[in-house]
C-alpha positions as CSV (number, residue, x, y, z in Angstrom):
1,X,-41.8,11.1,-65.6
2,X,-38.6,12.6,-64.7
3,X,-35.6,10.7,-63.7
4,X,-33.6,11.1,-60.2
5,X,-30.5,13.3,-60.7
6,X,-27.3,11.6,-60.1
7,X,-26.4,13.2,-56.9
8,X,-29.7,12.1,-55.5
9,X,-29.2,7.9,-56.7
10,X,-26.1,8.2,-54.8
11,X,-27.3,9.6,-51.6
12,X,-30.0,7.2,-51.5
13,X,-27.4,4.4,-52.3
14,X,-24.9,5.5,-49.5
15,X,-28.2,5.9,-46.7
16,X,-29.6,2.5,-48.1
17,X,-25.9,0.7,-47.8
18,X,-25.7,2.8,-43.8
19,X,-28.6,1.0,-43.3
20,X,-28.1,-2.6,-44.5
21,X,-24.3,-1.8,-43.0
22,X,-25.6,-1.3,-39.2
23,X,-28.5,-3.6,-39.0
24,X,-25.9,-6.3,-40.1
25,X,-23.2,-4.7,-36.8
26,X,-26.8,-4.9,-34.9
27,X,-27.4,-8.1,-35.8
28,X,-23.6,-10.0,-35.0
29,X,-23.6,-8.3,-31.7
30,X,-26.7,-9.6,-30.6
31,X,-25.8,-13.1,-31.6
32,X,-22.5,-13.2,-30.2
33,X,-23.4,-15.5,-27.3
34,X,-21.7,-13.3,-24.7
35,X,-23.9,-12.7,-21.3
36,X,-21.0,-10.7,-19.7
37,X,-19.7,-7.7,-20.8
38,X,-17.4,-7.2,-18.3
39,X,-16.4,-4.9,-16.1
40,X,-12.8,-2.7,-16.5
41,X,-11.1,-2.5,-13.1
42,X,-7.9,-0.1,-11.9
43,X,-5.9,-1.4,-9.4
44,X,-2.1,-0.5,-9.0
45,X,-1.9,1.4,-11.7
46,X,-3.0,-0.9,-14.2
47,X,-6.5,-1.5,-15.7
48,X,-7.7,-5.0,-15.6
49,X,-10.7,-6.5,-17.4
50,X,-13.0,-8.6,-15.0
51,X,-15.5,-11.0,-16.6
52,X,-16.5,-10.9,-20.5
53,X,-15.9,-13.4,-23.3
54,X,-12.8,-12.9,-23.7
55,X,-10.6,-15.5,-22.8
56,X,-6.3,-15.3,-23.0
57,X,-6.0,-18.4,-25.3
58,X,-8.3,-16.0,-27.7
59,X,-5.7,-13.5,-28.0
60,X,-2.0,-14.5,-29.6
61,X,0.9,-14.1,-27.8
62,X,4.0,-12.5,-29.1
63,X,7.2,-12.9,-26.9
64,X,8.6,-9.3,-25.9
65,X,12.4,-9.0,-25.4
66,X,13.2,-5.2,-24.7
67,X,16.5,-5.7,-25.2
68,X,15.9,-6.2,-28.8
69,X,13.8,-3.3,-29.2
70,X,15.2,-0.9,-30.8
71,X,16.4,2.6,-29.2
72,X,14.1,5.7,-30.1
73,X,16.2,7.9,-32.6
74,X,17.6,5.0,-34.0
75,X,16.9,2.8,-37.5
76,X,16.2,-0.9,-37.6
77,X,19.6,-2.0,-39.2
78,X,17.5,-4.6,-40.7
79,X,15.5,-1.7,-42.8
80,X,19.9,-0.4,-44.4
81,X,20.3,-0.7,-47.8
């Protein structure tokens, strides 16, 4: 009996693992409890999302001061050696 060549074990290693790989994406999407997608909205200029699971306390927060960002062209004086 003759032996699979090397090149064909990995291809059916990589196509078994694509496999096993999406069934598990299949499988946490459809038991993420979430009823409502959502629905993106534009008004004024700026895109909203309306609806889904997604709630603010989900996402962190990181205070934004742009008077301590940095002005393009120049290096963080934090990064001099």
């Amino acid at each position: 009996m003759a032996q699979p060549s090397t090149g064909a074990l990995s291809l059916l290693t990589g196509a078994v693992m694509a496999a096993a790989l999406s069934g598990a994406a299949v499988l946490a999407v459809l038991d993420s409890g979430c009823d409502d997608p959502g629905t993106y909205t534009e008004h004024d200029g700026v895109v909203e999302l309306i609806g889904g699971c997604l709630h603010p306390s989900d996402l962190p927060i990181t205070p934004h001061n742009p008077a301590d960002a940095p002005t393009p062209g120049t290096a963080d004086p934090s990064l001099a050696r």
